[in-house]
C-alpha positions as CSV (number, residue, x, y, z in Angstrom):
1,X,-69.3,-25.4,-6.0
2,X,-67.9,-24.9,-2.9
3,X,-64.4,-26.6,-3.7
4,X,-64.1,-23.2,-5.7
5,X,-65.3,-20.8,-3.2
6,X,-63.4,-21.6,0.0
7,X,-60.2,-22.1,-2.2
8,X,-57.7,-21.9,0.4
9,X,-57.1,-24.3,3.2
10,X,-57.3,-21.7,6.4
11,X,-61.0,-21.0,5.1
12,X,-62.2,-24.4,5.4
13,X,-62.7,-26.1,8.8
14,X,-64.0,-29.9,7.0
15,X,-67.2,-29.4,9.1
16,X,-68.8,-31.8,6.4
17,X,-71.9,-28.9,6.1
18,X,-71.2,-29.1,2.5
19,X,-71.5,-32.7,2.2
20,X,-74.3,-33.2,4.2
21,X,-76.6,-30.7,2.2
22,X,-75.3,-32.0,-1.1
23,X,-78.9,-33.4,-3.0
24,X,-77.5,-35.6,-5.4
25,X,-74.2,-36.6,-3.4
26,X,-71.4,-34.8,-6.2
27,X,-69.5,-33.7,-2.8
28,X,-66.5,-36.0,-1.3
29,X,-64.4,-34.9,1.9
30,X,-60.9,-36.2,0.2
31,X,-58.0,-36.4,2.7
32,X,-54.7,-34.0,1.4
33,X,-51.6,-34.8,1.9
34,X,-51.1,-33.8,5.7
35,X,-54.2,-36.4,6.3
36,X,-57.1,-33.2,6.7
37,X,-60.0,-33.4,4.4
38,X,-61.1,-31.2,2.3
39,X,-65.0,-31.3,0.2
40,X,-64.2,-32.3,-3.5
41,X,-67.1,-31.7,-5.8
42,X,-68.1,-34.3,-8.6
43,X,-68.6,-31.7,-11.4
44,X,-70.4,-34.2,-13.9
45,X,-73.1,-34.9,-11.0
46,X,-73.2,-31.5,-9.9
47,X,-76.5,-29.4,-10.7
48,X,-74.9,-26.2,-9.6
49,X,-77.8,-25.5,-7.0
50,X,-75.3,-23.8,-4.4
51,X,-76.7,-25.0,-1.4
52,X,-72.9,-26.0,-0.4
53,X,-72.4,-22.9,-0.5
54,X,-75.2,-21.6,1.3
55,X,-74.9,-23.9,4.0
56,X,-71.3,-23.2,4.5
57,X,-71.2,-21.6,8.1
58,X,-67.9,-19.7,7.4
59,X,-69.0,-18.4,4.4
60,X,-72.6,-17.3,5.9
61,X,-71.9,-17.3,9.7
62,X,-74.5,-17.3,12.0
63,X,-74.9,-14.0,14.3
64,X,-75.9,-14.6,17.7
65,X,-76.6,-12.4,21.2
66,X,-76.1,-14.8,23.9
67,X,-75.0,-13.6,28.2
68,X,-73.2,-16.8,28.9
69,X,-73.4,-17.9,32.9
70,X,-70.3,-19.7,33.8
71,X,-70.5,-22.6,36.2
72,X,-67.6,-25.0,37.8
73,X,-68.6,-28.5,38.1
74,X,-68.2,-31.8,39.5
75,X,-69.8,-35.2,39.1
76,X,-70.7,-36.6,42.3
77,X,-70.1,-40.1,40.6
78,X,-66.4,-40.3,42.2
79,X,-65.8,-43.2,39.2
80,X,-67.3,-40.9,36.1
81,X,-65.3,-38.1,37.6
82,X,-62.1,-40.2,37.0
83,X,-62.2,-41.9,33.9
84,X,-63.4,-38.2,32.6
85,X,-61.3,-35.5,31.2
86,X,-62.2,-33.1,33.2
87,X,-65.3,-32.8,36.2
88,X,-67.6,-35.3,34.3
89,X,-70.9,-33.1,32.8
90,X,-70.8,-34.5,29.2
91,X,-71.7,-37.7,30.9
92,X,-74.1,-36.5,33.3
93,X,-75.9,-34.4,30.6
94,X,-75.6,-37.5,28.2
95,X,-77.1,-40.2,30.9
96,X,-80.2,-37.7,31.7
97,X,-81.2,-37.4,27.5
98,X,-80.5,-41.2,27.0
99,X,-83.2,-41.8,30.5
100,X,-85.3,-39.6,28.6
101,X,-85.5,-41.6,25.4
102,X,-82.6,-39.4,23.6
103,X,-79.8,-40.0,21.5
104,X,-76.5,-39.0,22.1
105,X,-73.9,-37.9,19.4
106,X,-70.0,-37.6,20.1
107,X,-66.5,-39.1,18.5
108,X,-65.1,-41.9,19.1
109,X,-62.6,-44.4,17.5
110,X,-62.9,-46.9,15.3
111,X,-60.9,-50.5,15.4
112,X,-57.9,-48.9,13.3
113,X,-58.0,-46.0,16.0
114,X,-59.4,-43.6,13.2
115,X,-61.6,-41.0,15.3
116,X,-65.7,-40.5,13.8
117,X,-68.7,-39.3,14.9
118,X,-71.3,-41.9,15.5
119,X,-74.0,-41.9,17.8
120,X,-75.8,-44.4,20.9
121,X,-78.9,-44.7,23.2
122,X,-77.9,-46.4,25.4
123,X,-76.1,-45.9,29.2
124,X,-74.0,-48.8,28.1
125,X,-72.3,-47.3,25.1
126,X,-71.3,-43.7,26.3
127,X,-68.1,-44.5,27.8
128,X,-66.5,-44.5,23.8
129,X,-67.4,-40.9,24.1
130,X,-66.2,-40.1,27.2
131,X,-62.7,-38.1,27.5
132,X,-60.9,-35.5,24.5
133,X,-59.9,-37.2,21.9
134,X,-56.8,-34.6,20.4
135,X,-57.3,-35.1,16.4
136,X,-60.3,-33.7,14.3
137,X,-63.1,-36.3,13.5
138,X,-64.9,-37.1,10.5
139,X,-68.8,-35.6,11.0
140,X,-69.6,-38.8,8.5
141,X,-73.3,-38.9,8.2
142,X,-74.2,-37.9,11.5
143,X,-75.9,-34.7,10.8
144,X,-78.3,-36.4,8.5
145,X,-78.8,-39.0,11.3
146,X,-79.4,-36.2,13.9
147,X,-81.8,-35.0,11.3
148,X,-83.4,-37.8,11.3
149,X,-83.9,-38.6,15.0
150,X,-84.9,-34.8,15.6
151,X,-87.6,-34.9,13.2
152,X,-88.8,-37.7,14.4
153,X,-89.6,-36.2,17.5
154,X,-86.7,-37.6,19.4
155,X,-84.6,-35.5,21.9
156,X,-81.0,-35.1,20.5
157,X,-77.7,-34.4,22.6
158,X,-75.0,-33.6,19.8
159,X,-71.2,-32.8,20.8
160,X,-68.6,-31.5,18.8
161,X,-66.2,-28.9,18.4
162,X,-67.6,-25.5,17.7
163,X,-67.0,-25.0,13.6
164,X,-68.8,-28.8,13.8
165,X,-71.7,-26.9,15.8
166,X,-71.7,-24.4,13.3
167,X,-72.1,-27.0,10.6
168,X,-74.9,-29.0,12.2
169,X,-76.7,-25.7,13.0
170,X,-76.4,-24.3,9.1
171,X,-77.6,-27.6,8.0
172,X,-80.2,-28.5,9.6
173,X,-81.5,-24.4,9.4
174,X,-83.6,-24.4,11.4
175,X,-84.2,-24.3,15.6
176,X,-85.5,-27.4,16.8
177,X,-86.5,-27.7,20.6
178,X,-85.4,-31.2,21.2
179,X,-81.8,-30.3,20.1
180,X,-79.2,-29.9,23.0
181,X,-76.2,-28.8,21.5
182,X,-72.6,-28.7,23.2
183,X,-69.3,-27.3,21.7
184,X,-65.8,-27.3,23.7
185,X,-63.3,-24.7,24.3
186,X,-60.7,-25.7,21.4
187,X,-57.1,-25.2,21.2
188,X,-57.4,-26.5,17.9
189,X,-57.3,-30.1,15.6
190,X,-54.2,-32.3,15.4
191,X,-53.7,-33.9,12.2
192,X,-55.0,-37.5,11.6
193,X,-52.1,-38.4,9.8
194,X,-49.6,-37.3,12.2
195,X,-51.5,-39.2,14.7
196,X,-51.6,-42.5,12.8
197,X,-47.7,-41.6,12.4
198,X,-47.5,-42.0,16.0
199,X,-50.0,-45.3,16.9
200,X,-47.5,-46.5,14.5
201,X,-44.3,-46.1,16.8
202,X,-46.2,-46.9,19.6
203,X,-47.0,-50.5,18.4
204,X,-43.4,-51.0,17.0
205,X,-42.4,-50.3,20.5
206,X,-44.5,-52.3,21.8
207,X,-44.6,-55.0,19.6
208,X,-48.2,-55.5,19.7
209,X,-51.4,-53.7,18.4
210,X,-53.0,-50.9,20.6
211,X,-56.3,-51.6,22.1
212,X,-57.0,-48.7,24.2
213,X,-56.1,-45.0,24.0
214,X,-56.5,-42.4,26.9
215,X,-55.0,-39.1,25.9
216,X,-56.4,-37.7,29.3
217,X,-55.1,-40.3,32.6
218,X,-55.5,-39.0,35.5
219,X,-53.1,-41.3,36.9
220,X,-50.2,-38.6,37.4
221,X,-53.4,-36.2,38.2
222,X,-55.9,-33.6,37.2
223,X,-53.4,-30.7,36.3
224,X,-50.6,-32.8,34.5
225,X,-52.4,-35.4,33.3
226,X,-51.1,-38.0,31.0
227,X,-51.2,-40.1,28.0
228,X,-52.0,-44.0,28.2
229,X,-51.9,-46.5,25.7
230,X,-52.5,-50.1,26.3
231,X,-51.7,-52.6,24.0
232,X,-53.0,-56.5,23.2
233,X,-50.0,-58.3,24.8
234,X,-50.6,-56.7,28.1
235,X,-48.1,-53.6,27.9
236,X,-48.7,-49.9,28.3
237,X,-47.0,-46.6,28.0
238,X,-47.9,-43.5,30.2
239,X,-46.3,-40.7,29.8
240,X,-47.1,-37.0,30.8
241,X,-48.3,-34.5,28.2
242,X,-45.4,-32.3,28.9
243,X,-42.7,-35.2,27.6
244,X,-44.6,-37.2,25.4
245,X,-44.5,-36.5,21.9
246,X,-47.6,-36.0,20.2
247,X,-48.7,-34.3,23.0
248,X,-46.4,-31.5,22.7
249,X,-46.7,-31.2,18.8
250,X,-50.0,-30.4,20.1
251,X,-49.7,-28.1,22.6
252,X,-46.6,-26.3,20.2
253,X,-49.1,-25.9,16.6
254,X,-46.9,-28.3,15.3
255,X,-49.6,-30.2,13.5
256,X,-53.0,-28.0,13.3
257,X,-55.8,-27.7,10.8
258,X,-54.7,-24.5,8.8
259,X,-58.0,-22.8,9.7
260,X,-57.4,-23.2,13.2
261,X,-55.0,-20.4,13.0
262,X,-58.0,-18.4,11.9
263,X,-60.2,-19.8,13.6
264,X,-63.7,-17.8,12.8
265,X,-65.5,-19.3,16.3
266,X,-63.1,-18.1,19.2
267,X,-65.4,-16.4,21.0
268,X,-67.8,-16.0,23.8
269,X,-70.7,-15.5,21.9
270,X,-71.0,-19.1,21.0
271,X,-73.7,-20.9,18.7
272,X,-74.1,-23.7,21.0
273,X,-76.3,-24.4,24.4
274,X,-73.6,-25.3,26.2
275,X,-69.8,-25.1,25.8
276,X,-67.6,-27.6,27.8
277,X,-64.1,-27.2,29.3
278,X,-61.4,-28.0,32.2
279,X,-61.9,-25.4,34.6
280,X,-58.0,-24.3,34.9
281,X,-57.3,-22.6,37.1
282,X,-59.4,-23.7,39.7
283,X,-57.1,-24.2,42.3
284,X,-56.7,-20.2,42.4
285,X,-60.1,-18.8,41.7
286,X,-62.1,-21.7,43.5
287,X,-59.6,-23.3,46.0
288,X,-62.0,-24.9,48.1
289,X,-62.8,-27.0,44.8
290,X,-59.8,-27.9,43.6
291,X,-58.5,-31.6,44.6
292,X,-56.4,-32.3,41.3
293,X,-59.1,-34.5,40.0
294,X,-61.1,-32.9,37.3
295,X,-63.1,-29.8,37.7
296,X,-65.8,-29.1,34.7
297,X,-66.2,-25.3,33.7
298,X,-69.6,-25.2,31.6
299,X,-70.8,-22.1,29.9
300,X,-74.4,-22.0,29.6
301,X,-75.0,-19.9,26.2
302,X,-78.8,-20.6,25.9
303,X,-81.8,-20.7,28.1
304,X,-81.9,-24.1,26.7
305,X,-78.7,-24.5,28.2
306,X,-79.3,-23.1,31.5
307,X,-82.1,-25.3,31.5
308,X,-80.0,-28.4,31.5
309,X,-77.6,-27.6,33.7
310,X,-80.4,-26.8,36.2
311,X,-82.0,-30.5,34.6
312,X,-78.4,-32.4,36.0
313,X,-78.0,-30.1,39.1
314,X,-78.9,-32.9,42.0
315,X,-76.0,-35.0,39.9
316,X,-72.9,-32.1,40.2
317,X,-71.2,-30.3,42.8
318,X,-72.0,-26.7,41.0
319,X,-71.2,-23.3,41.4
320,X,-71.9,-20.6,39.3
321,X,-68.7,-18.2,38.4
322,X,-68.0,-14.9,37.0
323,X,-66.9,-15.7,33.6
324,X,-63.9,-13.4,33.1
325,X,-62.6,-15.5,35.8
326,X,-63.7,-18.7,34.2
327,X,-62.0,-17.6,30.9
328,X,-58.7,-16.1,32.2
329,X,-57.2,-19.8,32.4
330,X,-58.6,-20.4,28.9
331,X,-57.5,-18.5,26.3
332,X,-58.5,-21.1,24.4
333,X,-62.0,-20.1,24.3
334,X,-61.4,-16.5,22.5
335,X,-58.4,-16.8,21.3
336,X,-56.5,-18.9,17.7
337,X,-53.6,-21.1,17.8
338,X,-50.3,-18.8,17.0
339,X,-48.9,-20.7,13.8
340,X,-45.3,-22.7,14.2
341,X,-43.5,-21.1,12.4
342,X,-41.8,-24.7,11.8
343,X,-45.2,-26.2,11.1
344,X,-45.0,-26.9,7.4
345,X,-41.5,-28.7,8.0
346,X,-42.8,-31.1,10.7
347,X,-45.7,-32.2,8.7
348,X,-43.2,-33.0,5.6
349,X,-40.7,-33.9,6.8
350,X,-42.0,-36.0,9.5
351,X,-41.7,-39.9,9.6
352,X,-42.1,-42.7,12.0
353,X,-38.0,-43.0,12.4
354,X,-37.6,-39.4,13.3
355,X,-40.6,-38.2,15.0
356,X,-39.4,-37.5,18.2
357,X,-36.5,-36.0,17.6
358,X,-38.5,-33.5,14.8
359,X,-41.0,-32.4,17.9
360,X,-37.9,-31.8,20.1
361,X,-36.3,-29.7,17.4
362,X,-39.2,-27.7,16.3
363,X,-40.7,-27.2,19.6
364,X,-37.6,-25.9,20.9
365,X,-38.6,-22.2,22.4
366,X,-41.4,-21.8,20.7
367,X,-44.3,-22.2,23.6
368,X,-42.5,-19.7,25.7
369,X,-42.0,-16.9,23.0
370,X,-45.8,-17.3,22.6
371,X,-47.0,-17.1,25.6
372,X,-47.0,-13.0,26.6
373,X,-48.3,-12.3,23.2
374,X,-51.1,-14.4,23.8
375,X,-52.1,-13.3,26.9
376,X,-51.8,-9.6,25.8
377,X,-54.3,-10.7,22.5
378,X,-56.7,-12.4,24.6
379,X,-57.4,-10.4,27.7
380,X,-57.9,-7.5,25.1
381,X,-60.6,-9.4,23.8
382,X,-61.8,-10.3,27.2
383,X,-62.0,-6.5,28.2
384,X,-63.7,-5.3,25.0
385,X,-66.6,-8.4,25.8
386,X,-67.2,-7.4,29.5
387,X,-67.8,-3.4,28.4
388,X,-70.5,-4.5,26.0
389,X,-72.2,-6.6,28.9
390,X,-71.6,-3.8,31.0
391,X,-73.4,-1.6,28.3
């Protein structure tokens, strides 16, 4: 039972592998009480068959050999560009599987601003996909649906974070050629619960319910974007991710899934076709770029993956990179969130009346004490993967 096996919560990334796999459904993904779930098994249903555990990509990790190209991006679409994160590829990789009878997989919320992963085939529907979304969504049935749709013969474009990647790969185990995966460079998952802490302020503020979330606005620019939410009486709030709230819990591992601290996929060797990112940095490596409006950086990890980059190529602005210098302005992609040290605190103590002022006093410092030991952890890493391509 796998409930038994991965019995701490830094081992367990609730990539719903264990759930999916489950052949006479004993296995529930139960919230705990910081609002992360967790795979509960049913032990009068269970037939102690042990594909949960077998299927369980942290407890039987995939190995793989990739030589990653880098590439910076841009969608020529000036209007996908801007109401996208970053330069725009999920959307022009997602538009040219949908023209070629595919499905597309991704999160997106629900009415009660709960974040899932659903999918669409249709041009019309991808903009619910479109932009991060900074909470961890629940996988749901949607690698049985992918299953489905692959076996079926149909072409499949599936996003996710990378220990979600890991979970659709280990359960569906096997390689199918009409699967495109694409994982992201992470800093890590905020916790739902925190975040439904927060829509709650934000509608007492407001006095009205929120219809539209943007944690990603471009409207204060590319570099420091913002957050925007927009509400059903007509109001909004914008506010950079530097002051407002949630965003610095965020950005200070205030409120993280405890395995993101140990996170078992930081690194370049990734298990998905294509990894997806905001190519900082840009306006020093690749000046001539850089307009403070989005730039994509896309890793290519697969030939699959070169291959659809090179599919969407008339679509982007693209040039390809050397990755250390794609990476140096992402630490992100090979490196875990340093734990708050105030972390635990936050989550327990925190409440709708005090939020801001608990971010303010547990963030205090923290991000800057981080930072050199992070860089000095990362670039190590960094070195010790360009002498084994050199090799």
């Amino acid at each position: 039972m796998i409930d038994t096996v991965l019995n701490t919560k830094e081992s367990c990334t609730g990539c719903y592998a264990c759930f999916s796999i489950c052949p006479v459904n004993c296995i529930s993904i139960d919230m705990d009480s910081e609002g992360f779930g967790y795979p509960h098994t049913d032990t009068d249903k269970c037939i102690k068959c042990r594909k949960c555990v077998a299927v369980c990509p942290i407890i039987k990790k995939r190995i793989v050999k990739n030589n990653p190209s880098a590439f910076a991006c841009i969608n020529k679409n000036e209007n996908i560009r801007l109401t996208s994160s970053s330069g725009g590829v999920f959307s022009a990789i997602s538009e040219n599987v949908i023209d070629r009878g595919g499905v597309v997989f991704g999160a997106a919320f629900n009415s009660r601003f709960e974040l899932h992963h659903s999918y669409c085939e249709s041009l019309e529907s991808l903009h619910i996909y479109r932009g991060s979304k900074y909470l961890q969504s629940q996988i749901g049935d949607s690698y049985k649906n992918a299953k489905t749709f692959l076996d079926a013969g149909r072409l499949v474009f599936f996003t996710g974070t990378p220990c979600q990647i890991g979970g659709l790969n280990s359960f569906l185990g096997k390689q199918y050629d009409n699967l495109i995966t694409a994982d992201i460079i992470c800093h890590g998952v905020p916790s739902p619960k925190v975040f439904n802490v927060y829509v709650n302020i934000r509608e007492k503020i407001s006095g009205s319910a929120i219809q539209h979330v943007l944690f990603r606005s471009k409207s204060t620019g590319w570099r420091d974007y913002s957050v925007n939410f927009n509400f059903a009486n007509g109001t909004s709030y914008t506010e950079t991710h530097h002051k407002d709230p949630y965003m610095k819990a965020f950005l200070n591992d205030l409120c993280l899934r405890p395995s993101c601290y140990e996170c078992k996929f930081k690194d370049l060797q990734r298990l998905s076709d294509i990894t997806l990112a905001d190519f900082w940095g840009a306006n020093e490596t690749i000046p001539d770029m850089y307009d403070n409006k989005g730039i994509s950086l896309v890793l290519a990890n697969s030939e699959k993956g070169k291959n659809i980059i090179n599919n969407i190529s008339e679509s982007l602005l693209i040039r390809e990179v050397q990755i250390d210098n794609a990476v140096r302005y992402n630490l992100s992609a090979i490196k875990s969130a340093s734990k708050n040290p105030n972390r635990t605190l936050f989550i327990e103590q925190l409440n709708a009346d005090n939020f801001e002022y608990m971010v303010n006093k547990y963030c205090k410092n923290t991000l800057s004490k981080l930072i050199k030991k992070i860089i000095r952890v990362a670039f190590r890493k960094l070195s010790r993967y360009k002498a084994l391509v050199i090799r």
